[in-house]
Structure formats: C-alpha cells, structure tokens
N, CA, C and O atoms as a Maestro MAE file, in Angstrom:
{
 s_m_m2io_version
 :::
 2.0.0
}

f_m_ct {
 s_m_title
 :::
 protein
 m_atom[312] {
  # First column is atom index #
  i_m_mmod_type
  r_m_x_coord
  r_m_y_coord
  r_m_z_coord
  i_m_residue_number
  s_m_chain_name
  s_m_pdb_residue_name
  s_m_pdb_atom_name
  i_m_atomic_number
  :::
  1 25 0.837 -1.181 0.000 1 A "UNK " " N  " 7
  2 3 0.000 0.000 0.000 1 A "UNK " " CA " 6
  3 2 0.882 1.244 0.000 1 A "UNK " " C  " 6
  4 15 2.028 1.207 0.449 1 A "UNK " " O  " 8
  5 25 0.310 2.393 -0.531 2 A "UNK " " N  " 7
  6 3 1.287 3.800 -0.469 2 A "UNK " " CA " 6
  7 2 1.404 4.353 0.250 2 A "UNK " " C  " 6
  8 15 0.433 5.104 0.344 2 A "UNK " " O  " 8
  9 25 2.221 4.542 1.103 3 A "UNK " " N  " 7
  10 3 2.513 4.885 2.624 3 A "UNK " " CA " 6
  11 2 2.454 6.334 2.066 3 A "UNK " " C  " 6
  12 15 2.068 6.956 3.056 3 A "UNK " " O  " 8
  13 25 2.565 6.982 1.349 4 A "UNK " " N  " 7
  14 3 2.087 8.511 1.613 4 A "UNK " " CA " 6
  15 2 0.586 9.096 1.805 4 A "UNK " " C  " 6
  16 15 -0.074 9.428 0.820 4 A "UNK " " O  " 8
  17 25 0.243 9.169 2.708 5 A "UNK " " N  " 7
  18 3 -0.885 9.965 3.351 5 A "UNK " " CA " 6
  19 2 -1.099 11.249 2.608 5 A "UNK " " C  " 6
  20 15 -0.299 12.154 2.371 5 A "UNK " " O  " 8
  21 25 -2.479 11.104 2.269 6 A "UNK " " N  " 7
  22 3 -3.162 12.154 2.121 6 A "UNK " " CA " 6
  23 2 -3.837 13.102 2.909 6 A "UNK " " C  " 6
  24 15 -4.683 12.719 3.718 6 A "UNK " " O  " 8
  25 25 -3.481 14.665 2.728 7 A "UNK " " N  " 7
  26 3 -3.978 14.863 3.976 7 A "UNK " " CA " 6
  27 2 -4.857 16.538 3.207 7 A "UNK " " C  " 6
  28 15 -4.582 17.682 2.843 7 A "UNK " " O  " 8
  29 25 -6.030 15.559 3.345 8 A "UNK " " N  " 7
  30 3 -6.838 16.474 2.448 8 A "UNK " " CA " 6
  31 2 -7.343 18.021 2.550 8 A "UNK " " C  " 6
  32 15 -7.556 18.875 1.689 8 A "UNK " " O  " 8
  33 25 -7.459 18.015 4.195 9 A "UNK " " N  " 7
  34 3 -8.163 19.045 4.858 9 A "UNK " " CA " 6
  35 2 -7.200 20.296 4.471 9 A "UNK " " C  " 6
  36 15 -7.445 21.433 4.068 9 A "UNK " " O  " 8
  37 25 -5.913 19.548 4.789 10 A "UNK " " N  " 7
  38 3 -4.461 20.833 4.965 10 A "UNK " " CA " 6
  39 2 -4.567 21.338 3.385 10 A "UNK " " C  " 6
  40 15 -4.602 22.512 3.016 10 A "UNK " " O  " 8
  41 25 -4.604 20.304 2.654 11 A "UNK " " N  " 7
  42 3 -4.836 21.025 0.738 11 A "UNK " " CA " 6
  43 2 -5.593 21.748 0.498 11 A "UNK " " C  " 6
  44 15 -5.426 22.495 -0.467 11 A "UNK " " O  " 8
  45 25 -6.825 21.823 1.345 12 A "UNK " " N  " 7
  46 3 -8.017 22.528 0.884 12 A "UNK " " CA " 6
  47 2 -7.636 23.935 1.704 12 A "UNK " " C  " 6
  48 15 -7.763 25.008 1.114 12 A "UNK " " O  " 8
  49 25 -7.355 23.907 2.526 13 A "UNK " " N  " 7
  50 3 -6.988 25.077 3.515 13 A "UNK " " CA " 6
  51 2 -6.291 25.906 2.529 13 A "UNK " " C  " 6
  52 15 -6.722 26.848 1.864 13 A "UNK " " O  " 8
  53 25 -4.724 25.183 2.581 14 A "UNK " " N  " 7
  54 3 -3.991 25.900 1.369 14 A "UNK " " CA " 6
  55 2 -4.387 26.676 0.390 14 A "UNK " " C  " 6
  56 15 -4.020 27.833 0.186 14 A "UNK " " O  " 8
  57 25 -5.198 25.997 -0.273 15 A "UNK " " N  " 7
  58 3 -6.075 26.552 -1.364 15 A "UNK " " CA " 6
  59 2 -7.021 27.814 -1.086 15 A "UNK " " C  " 6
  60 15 -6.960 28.960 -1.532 15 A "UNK " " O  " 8
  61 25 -7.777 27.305 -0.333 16 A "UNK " " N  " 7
  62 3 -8.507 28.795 0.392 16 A "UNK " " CA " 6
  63 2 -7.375 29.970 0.409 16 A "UNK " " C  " 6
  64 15 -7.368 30.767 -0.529 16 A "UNK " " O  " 8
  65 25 -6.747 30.048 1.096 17 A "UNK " " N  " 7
  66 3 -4.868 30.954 1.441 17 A "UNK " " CA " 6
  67 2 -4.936 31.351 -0.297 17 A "UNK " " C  " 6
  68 15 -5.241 32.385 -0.891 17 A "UNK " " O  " 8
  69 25 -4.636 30.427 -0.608 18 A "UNK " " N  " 7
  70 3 -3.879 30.503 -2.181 18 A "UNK " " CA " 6
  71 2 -5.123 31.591 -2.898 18 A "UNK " " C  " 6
  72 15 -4.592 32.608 -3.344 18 A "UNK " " O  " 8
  73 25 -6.838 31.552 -3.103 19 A "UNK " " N  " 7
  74 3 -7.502 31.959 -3.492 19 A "UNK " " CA " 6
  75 2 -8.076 33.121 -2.679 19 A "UNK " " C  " 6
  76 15 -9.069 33.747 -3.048 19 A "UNK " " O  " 8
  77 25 -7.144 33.475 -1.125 20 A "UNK " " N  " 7
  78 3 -7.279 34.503 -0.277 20 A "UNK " " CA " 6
  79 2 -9.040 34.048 0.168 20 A "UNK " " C  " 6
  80 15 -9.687 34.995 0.615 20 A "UNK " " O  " 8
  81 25 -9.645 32.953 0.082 21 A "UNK " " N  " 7
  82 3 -11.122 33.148 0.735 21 A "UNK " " CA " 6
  83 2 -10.793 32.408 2.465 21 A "UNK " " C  " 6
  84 15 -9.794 32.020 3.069 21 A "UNK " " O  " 8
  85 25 -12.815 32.549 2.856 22 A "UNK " " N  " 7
  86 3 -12.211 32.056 4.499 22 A "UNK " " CA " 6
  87 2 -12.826 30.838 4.755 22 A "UNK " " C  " 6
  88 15 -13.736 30.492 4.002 22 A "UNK " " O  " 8
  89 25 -12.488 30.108 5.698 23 A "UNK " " N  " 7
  90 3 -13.099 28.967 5.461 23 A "UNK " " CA " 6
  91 2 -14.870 29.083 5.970 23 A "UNK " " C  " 6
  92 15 -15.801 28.280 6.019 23 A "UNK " " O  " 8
  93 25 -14.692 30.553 6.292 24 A "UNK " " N  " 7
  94 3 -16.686 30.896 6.767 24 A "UNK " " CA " 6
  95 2 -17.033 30.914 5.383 24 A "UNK " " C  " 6
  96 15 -18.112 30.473 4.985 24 A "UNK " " O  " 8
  97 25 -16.062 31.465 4.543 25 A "UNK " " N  " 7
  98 3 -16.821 31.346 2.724 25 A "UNK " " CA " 6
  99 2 -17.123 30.235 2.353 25 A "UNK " " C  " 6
  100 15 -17.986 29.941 1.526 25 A "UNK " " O  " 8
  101 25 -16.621 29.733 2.779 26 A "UNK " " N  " 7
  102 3 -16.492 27.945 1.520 26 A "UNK " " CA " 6
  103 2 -17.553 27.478 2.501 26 A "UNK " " C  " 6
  104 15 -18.384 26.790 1.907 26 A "UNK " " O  " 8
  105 25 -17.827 27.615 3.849 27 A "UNK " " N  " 7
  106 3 -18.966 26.729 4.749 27 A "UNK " " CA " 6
  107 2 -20.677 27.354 3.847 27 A "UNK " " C  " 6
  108 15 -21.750 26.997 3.359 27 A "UNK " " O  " 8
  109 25 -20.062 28.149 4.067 28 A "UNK " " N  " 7
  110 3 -21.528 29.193 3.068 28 A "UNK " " CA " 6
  111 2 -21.891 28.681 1.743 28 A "UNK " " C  " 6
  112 15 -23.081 28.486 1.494 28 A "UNK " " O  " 8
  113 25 -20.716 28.373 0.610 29 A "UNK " " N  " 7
  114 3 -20.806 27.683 -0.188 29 A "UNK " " CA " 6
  115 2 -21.156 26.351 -0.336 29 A "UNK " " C  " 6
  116 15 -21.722 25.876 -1.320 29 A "UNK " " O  " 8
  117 25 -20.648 25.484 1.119 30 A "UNK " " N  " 7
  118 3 -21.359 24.190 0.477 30 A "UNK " " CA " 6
  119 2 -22.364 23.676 1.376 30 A "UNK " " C  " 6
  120 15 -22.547 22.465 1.492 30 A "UNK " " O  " 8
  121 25 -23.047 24.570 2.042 31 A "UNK " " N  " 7
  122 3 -24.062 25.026 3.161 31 A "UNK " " CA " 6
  123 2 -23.424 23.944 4.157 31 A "UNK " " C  " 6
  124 15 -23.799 22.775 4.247 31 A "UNK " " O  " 8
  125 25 -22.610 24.417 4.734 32 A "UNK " " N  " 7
  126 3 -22.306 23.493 6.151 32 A "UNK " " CA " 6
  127 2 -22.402 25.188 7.070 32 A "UNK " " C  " 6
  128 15 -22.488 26.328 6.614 32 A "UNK " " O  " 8
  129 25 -22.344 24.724 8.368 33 A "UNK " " N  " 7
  130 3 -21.914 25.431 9.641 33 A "UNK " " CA " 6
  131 2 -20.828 25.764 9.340 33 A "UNK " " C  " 6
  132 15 -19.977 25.009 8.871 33 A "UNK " " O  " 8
  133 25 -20.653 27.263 9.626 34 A "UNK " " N  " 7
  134 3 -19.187 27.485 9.396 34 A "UNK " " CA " 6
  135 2 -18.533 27.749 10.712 34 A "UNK " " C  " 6
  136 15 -17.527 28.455 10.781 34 A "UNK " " O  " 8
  137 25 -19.198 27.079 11.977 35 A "UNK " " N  " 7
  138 3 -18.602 26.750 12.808 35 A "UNK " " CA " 6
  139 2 -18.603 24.971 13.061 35 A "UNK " " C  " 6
  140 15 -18.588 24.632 14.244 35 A "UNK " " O  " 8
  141 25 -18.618 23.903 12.064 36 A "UNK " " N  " 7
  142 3 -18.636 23.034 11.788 36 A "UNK " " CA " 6
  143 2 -17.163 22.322 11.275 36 A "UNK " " C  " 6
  144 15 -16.388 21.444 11.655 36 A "UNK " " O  " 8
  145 25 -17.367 23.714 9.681 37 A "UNK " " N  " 7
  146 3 -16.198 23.166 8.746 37 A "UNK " " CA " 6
  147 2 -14.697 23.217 9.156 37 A "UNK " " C  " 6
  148 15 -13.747 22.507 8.825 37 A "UNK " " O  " 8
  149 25 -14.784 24.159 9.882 38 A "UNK " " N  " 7
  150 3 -12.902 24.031 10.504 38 A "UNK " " CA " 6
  151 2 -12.559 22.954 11.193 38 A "UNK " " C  " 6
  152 15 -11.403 22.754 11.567 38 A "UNK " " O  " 8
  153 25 -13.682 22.052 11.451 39 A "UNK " " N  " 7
  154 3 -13.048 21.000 12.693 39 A "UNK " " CA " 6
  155 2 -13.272 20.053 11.326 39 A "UNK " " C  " 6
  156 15 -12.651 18.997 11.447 39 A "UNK " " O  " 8
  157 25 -13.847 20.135 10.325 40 A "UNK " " N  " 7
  158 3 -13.666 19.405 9.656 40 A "UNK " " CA " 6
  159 2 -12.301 18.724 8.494 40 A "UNK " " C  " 6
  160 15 -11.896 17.663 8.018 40 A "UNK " " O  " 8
  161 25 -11.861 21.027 8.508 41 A "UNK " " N  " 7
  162 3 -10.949 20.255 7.415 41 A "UNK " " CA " 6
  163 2 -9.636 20.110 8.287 41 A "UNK " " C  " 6
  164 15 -8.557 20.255 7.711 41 A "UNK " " O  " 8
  165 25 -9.661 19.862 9.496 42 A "UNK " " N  " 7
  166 3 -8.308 19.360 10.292 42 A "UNK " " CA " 6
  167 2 -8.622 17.787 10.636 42 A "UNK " " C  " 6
  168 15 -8.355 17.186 11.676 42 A "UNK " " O  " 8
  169 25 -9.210 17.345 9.559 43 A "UNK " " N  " 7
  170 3 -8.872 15.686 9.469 43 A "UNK " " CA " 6
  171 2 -8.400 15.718 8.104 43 A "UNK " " C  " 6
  172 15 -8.377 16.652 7.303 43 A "UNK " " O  " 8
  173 25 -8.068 14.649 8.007 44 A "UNK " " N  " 7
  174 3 -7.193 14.286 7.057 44 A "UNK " " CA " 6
  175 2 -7.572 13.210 5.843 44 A "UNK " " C  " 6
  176 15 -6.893 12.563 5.045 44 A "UNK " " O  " 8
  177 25 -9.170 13.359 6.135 45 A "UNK " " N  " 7
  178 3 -10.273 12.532 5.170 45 A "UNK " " CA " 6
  179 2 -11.580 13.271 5.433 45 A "UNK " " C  " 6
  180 15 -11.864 13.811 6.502 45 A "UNK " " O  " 8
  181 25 -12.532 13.227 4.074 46 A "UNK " " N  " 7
  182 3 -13.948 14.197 4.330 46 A "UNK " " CA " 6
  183 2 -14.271 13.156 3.723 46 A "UNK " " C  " 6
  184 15 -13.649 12.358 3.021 46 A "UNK " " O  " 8
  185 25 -16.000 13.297 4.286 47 A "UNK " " N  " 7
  186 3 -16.914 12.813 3.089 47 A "UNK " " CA " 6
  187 2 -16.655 12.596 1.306 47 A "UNK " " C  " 6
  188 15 -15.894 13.277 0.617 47 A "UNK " " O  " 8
  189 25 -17.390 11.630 0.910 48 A "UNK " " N  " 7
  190 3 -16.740 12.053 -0.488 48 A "UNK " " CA " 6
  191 2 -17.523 13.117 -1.137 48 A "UNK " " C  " 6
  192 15 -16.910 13.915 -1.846 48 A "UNK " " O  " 8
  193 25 -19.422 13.294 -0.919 49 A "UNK " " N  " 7
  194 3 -19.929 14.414 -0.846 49 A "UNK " " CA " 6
  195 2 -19.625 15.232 -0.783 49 A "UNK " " C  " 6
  196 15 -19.627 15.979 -1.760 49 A "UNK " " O  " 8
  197 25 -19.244 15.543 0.218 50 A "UNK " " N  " 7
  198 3 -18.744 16.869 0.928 50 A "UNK " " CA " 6
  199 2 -17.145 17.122 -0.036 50 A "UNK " " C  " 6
  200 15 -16.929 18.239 -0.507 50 A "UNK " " O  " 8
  201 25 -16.531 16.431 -0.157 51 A "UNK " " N  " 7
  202 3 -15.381 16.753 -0.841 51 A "UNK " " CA " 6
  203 2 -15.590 16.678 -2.482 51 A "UNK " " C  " 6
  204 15 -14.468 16.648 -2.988 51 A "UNK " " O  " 8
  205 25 -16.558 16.640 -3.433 52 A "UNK " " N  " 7
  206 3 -17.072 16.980 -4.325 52 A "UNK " " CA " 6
  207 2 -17.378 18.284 -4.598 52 A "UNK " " C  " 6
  208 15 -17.118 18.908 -5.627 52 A "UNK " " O  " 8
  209 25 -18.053 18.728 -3.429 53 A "UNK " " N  " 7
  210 3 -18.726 20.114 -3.667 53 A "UNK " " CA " 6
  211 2 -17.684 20.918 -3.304 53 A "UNK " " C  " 6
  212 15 -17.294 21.833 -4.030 53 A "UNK " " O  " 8
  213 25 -17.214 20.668 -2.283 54 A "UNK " " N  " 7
  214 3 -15.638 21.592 -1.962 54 A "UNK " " CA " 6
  215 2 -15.065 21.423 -3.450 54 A "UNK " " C  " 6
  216 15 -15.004 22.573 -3.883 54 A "UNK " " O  " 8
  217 25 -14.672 20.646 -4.318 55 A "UNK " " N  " 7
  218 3 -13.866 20.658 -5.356 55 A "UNK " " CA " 6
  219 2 -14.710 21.683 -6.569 55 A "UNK " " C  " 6
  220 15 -14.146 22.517 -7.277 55 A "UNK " " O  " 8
  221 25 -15.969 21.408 -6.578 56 A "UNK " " N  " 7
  222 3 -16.492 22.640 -7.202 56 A "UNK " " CA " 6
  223 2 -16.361 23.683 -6.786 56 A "UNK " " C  " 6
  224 15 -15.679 24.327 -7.583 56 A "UNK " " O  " 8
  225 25 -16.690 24.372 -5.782 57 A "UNK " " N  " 7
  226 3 -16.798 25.565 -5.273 57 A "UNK " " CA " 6
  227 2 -15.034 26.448 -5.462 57 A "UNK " " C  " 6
  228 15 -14.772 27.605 -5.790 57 A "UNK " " O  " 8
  229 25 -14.178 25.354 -5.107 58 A "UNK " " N  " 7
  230 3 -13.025 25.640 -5.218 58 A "UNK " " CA " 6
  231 2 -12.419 25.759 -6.784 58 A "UNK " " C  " 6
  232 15 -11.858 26.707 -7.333 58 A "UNK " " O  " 8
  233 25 -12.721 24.563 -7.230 59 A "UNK " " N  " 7
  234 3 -12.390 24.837 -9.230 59 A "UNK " " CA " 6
  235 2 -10.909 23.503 -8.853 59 A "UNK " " C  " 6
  236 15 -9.990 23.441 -9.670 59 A "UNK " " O  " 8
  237 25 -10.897 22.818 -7.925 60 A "UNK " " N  " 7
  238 3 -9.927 21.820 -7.940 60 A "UNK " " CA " 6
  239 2 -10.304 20.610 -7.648 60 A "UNK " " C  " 6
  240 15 -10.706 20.297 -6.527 60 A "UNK " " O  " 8
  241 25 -10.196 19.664 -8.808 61 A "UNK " " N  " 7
  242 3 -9.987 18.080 -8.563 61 A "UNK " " CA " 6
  243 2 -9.628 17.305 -7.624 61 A "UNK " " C  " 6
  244 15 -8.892 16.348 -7.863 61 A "UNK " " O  " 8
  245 25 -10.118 17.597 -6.285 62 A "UNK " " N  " 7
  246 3 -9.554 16.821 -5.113 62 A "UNK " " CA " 6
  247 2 -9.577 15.054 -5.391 62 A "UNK " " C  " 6
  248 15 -8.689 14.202 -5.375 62 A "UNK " " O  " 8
  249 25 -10.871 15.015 -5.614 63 A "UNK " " N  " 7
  250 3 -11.107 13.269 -6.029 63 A "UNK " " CA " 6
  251 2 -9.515 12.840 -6.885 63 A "UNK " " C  " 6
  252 15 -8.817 11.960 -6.382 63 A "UNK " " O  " 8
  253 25 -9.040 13.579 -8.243 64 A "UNK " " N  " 7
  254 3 -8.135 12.862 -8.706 64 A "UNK " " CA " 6
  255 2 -6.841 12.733 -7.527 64 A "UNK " " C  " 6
  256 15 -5.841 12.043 -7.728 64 A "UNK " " O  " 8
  257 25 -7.005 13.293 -6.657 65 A "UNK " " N  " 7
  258 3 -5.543 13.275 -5.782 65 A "UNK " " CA " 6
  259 2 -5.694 11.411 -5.670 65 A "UNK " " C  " 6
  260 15 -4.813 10.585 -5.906 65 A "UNK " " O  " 8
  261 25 -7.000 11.190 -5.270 66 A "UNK " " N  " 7
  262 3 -6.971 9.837 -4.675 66 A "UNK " " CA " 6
  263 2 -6.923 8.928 -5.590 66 A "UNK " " C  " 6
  264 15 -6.521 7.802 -5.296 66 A "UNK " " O  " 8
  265 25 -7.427 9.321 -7.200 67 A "UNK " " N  " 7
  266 3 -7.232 8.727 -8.170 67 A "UNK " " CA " 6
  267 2 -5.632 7.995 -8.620 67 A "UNK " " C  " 6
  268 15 -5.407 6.868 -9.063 67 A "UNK " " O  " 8
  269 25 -4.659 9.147 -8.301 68 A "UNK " " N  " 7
  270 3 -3.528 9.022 -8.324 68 A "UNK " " CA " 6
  271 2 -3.030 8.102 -7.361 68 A "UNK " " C  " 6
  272 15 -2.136 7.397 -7.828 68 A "UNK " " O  " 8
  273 25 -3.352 7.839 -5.990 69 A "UNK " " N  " 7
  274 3 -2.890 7.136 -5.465 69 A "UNK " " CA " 6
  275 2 -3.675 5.732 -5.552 69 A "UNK " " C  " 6
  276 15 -2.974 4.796 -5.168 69 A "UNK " " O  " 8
  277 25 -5.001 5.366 -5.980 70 A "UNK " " N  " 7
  278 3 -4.959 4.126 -6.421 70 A "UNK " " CA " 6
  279 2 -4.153 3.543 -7.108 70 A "UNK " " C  " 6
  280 15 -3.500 2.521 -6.899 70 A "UNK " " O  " 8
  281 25 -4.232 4.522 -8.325 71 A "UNK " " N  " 7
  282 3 -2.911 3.974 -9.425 71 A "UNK " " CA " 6
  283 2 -1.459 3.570 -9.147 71 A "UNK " " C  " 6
  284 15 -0.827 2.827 -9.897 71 A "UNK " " O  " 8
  285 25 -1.021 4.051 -8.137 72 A "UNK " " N  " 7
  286 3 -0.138 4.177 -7.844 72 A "UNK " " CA " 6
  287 2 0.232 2.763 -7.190 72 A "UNK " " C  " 6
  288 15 1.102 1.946 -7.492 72 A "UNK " " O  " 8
  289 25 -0.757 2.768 -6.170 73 A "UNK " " N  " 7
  290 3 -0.887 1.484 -5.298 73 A "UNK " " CA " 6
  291 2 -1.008 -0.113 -6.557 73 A "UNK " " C  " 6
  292 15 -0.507 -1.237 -6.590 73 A "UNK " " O  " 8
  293 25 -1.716 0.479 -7.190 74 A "UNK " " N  " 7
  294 3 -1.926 -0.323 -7.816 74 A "UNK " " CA " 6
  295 2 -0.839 -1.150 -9.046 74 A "UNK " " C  " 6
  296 15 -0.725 -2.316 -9.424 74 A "UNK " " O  " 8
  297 25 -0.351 -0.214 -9.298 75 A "UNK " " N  " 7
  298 3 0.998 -0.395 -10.366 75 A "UNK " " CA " 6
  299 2 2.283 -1.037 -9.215 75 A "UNK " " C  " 6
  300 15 3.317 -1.583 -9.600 75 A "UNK " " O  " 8
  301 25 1.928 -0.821 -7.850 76 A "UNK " " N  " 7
  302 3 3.511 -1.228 -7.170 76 A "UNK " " CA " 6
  303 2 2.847 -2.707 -6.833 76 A "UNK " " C  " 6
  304 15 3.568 -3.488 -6.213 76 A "UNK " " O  " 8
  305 25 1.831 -3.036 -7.116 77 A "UNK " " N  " 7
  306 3 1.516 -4.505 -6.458 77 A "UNK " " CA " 6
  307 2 1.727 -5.645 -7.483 77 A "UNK " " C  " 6
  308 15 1.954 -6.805 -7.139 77 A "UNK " " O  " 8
  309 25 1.634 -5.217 -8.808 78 A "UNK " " N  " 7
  310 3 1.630 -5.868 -9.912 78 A "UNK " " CA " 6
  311 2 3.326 -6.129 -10.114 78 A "UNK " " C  " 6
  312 15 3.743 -6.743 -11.095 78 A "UNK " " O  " 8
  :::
 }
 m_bond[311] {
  # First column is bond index #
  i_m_from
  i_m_to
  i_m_order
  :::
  1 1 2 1
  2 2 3 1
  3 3 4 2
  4 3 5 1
  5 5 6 1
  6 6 7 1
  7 7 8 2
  8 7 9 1
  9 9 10 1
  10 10 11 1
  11 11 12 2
  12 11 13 1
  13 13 14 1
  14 14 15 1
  15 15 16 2
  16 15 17 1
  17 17 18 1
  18 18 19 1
  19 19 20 2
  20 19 21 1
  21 21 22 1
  22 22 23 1
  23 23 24 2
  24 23 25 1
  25 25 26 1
  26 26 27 1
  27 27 28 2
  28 27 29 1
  29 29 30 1
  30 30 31 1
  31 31 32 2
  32 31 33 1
  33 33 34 1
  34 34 35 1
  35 35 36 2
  36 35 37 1
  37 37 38 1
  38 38 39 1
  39 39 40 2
  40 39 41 1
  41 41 42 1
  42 42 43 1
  43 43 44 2
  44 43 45 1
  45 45 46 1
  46 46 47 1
  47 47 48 2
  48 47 49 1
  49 49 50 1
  50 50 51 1
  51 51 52 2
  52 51 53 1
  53 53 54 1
  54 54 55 1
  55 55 56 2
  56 55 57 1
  57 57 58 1
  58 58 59 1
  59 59 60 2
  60 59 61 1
  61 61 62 1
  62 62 63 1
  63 63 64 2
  64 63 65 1
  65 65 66 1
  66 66 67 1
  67 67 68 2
  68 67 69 1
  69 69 70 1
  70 70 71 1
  71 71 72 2
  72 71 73 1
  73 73 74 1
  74 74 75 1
  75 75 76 2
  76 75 77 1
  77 77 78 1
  78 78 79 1
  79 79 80 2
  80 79 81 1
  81 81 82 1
  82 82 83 1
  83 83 84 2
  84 83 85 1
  85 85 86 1
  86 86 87 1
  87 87 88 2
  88 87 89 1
  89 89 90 1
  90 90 91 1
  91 91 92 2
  92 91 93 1
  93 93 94 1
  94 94 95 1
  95 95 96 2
  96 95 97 1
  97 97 98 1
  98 98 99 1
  99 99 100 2
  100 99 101 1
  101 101 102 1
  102 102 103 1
  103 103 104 2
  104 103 105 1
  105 105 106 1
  106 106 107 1
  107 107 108 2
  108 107 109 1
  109 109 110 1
  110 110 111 1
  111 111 112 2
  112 111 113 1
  113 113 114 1
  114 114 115 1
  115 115 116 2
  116 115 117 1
  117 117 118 1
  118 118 119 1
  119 119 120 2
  120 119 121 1
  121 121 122 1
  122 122 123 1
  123 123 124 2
  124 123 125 1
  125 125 126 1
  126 126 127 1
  127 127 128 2
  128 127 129 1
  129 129 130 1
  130 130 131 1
  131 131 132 2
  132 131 133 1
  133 133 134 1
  134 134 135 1
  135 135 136 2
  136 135 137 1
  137 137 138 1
  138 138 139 1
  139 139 140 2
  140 139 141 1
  141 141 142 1
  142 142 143 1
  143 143 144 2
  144 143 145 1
  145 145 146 1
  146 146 147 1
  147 147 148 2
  148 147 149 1
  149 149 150 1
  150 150 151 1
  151 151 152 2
  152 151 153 1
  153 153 154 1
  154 154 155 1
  155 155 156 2
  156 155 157 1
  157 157 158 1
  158 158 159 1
  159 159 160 2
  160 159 161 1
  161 161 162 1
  162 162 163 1
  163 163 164 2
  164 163 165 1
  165 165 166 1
  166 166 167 1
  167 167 168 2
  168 167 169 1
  169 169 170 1
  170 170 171 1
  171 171 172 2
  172 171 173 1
  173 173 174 1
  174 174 175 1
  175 175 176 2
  176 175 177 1
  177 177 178 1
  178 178 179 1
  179 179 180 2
  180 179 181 1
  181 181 182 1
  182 182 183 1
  183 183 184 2
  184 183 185 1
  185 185 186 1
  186 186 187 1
  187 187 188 2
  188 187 189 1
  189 189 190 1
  190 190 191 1
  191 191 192 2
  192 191 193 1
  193 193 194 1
  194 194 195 1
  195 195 196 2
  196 195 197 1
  197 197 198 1
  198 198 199 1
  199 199 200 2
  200 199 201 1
  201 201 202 1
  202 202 203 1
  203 203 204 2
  204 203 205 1
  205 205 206 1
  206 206 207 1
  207 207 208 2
  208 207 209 1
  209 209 210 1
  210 210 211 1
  211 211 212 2
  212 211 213 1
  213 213 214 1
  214 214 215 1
  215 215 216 2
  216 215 217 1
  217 217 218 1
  218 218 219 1
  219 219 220 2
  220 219 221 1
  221 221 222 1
  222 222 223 1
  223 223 224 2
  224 223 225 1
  225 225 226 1
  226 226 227 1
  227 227 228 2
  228 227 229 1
  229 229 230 1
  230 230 231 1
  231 231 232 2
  232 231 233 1
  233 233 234 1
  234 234 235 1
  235 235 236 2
  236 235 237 1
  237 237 238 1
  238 238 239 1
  239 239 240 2
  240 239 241 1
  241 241 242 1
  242 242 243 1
  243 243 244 2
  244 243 245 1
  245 245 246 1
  246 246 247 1
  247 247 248 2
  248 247 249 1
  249 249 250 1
  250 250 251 1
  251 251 252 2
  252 251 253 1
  253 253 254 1
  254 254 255 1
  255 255 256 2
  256 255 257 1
  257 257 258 1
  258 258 259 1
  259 259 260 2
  260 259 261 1
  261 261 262 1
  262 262 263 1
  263 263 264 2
  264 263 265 1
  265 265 266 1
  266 266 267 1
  267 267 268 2
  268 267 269 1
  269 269 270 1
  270 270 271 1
  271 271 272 2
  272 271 273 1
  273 273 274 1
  274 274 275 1
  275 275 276 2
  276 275 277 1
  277 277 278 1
  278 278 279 1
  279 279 280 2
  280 279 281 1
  281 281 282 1
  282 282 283 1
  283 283 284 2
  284 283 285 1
  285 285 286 1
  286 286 287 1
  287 287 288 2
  288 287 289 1
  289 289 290 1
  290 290 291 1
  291 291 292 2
  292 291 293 1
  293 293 294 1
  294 294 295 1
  295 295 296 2
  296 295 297 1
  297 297 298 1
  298 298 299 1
  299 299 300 2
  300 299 301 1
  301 301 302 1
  302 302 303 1
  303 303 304 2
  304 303 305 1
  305 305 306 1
  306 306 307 1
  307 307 308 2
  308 307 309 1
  309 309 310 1
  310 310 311 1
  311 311 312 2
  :::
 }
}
C-alpha cells in the first residue's frame, strides 16, 4: 500500500490561502456550519460528498488526488 498519506483538509486550507477566501466562505458555499467546517478540514479525510462540492466551489480536482494514489498502489503490487 502507499505509505504517503493524504492529507486532504491541509490542501483545501492551502487553497482557500492561495484563493485569499475564508473557510466561513467555503462553509456558506457548500451550506455546512461554518462553525462546523474548521473542525472538519483538520482531518485528514472528508466525506466524499462533501469533498465533491468543496472541489467545485473551489475549481480543484480533489477526487483525482486519490485517483492518483490508487494507481499508484496499484501499479507497485503488480
């Protein structure tokens, strides 16, 4: 298995930073509590729901991150 960890919450954060929004914006956007979503994105796995609509709202492909690491996993077992 691929011992590199994904650590999704910290990417999305980044990104927020990177696009200067707050994470009360993005809770607004994908109607969560935006005293909810911060405890959310300090795990290191979301919903896949929930991490769909974050990838819209944001304009980034989070799902392929994990895409990549199937493949990945998958090519070192063979």
């Amino acid at each position: 298995m691929d011992k590199i960890e994904i650590d999704i919450g910290k990417m999305i954060r980044k990104e927020l930073y990177r696009q200067k929004r707050s994470i009360a914006w993005l809770a607004e956007q994908v109607g969560r509590h935006r005293c909810h979503l911060p405890r959310m994105l300090k795990k290191t796995s979301l919903d896949s729901d929930l991490l769909c609509q974050i990838s819209i709202v944001l304009g980034v492909d989070y799902h392929s991150i994990y895409s990549q690491k199937i493949k990945r996993c998958k090519n070192a077992t063979q």
